[in-house]
C-alpha positions as CSV (number, residue, x, y, z in Angstrom):
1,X,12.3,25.7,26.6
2,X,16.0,26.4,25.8
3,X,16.6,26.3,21.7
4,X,19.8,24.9,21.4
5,X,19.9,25.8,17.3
6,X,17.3,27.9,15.3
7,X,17.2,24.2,12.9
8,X,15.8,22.0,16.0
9,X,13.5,24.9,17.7
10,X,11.8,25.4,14.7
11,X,11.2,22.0,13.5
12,X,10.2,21.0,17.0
13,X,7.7,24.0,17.1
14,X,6.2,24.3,13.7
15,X,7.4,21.4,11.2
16,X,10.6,20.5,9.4
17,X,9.2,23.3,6.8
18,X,10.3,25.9,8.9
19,X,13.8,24.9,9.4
20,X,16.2,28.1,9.9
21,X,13.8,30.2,11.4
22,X,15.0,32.0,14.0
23,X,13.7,31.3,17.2
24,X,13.6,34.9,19.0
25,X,12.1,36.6,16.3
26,X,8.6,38.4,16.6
27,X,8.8,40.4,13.8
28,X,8.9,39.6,10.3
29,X,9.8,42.9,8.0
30,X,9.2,42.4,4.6
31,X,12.2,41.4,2.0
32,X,13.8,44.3,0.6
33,X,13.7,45.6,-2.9
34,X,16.9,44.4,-4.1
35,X,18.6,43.7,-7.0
36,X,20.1,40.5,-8.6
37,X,24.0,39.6,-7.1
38,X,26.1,39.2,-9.9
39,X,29.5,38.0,-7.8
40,X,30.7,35.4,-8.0
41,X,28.6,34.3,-11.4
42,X,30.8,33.0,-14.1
43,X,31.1,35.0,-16.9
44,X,30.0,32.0,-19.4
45,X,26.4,31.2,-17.7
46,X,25.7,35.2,-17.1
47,X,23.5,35.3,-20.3
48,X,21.7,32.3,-19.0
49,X,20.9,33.0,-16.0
50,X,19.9,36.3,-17.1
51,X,17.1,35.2,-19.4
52,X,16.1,33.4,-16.2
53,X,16.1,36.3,-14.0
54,X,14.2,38.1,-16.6
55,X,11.4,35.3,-16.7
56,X,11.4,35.3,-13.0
57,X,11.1,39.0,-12.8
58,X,8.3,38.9,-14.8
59,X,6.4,36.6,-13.1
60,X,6.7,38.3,-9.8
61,X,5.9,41.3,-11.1
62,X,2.9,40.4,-12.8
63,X,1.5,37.8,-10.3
64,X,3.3,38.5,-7.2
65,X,5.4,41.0,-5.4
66,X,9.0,42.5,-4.6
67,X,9.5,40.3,-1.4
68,X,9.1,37.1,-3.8
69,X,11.2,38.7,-6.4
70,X,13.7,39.0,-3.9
71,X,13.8,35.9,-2.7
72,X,13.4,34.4,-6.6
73,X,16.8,36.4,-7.1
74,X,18.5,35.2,-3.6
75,X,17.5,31.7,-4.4
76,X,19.1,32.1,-8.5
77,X,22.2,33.8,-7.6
78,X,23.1,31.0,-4.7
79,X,22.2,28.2,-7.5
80,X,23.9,30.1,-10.2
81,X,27.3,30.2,-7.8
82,X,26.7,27.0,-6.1
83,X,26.9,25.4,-9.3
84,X,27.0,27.0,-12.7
85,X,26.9,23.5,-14.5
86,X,23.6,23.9,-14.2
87,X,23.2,27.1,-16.4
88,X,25.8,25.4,-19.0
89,X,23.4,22.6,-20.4
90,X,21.0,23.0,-22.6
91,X,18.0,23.5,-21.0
92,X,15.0,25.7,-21.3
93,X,15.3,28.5,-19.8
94,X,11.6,28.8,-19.1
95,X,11.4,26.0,-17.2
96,X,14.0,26.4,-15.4
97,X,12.3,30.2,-14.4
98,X,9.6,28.1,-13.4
99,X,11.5,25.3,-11.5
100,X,13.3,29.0,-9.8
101,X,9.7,29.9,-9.2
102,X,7.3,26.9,-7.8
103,X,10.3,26.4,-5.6
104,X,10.3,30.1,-3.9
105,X,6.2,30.0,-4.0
106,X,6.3,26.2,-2.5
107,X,8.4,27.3,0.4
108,X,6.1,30.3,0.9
109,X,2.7,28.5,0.4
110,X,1.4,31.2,-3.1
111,X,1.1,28.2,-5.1
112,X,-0.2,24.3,-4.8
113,X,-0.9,24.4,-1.6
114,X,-3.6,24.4,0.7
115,X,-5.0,27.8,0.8
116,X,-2.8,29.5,-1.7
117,X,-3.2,31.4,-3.7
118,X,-2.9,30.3,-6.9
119,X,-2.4,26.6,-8.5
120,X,1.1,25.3,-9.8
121,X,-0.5,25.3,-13.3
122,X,-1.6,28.9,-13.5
123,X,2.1,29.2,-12.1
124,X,3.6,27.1,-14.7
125,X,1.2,28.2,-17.5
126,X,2.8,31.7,-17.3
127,X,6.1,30.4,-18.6
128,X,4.5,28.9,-20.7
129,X,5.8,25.1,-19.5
130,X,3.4,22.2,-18.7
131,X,4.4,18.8,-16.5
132,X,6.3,19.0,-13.2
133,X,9.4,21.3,-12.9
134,X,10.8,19.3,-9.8
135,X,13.7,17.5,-11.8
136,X,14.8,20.7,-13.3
137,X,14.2,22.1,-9.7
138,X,16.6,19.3,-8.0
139,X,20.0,20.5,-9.1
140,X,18.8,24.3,-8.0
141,X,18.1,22.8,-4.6
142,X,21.2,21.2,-4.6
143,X,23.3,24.2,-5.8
144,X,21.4,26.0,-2.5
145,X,22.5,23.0,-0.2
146,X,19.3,21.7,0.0
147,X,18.2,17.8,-0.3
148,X,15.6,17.7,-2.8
149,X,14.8,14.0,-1.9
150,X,14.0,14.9,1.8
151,X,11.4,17.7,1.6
152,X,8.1,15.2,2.3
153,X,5.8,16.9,0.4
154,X,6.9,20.3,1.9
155,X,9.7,22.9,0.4
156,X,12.1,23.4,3.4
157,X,14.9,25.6,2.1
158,X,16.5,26.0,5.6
159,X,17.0,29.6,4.6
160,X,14.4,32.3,6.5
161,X,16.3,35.4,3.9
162,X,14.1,33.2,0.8
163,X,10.7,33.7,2.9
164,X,8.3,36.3,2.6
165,X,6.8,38.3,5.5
166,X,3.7,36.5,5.3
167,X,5.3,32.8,5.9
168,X,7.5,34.3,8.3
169,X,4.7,35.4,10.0
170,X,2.7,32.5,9.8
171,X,5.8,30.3,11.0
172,X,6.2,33.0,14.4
173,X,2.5,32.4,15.0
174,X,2.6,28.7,14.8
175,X,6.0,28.3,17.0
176,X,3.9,30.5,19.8
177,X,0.9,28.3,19.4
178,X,3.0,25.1,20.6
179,X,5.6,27.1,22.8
180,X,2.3,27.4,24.7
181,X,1.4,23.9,24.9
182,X,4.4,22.0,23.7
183,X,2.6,18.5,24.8
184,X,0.7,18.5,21.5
């Protein structure tokens, strides 16, 4: 089967969820240790969205890894340049770490769903926020070009760079499970 875009191959092989995966790939090396991307960040929201970063940060270090940290950072530096309007309300700033957070763990399965690793409110709880965090996450989806009202109980970011190894992985093995019998 002939993949005319890495969007269609992937949602035909493995779910909507998996939209941007590339469709050759057989090896998934982990995210790289990097820091935060300041360009293109207005000057005005910088302290905001640093005292996100910070919170975010935190949490990974504490309860996840560098590849999520990595892709916490990728998916706050897109929102913050996508649209800094939404660091210029007043917000909390915890919650909004957490919105930055359930969103990167719901893309990668770590938290709420099946067979994750840990629940949304031990997730939330560390921020110290209670409730749901997907209106605060909706303008960060958005600001990353993402529909929030079209993700069907999933988290489809349509951007591989904001997945760990491990989904990655998980994603490759699915897409070769139906490439093998594509009738199901």
């Amino acid at each position: 089967m002939t993949c005319p875009s890495a969007r269609s191959c992937s949602s035909a092989w493995t779910g909507p969820w998996a939209a941007g995966c590339d469709c050759s790939a057989s090896t998934t090396p982990p995210l790289p240790d990097e820091p935060f991307e300041w360009a293109g960040v207005p000057d005005d929201v910088r302290p905001v969205v640093q005292e996100v970063l910070g919170l975010c940060d935190g949490f990974a270090d504490a309860h996840l890894d560098v590849e999520h940290r990595t892709a916490m950072r990728r998916f706050l530096g897109r929102a913050a340049v996508g649209d800094a309007a939404i660091f210029r309300r007043r917000a909390s700033t915890a919650r909004g770490a957490a919105a930055v957070a359930w969103v990167i763990c719901r893309a990668n399965d770590t938290a709420g769903g099946h067979g994750a690793g840990m629940t949304v409110q031990d997730l939330l709880a560390y921020f110290g926020v209670s409730g749901s965090v997907s209106q605060r996450a909706e303008p960060l989806l958005r600001a990353n070009g993402v529909d929030p009202y079209h993700q069907f109980g999933s988290m489809d970011l349509g951007a591989p760079d904001l997945l760990v190894s491990q989904r990655r992985s998980e994603i490759i093995a699915s897409r070769d499970r139906w490439s093998q019998n594509p009738q199901r």
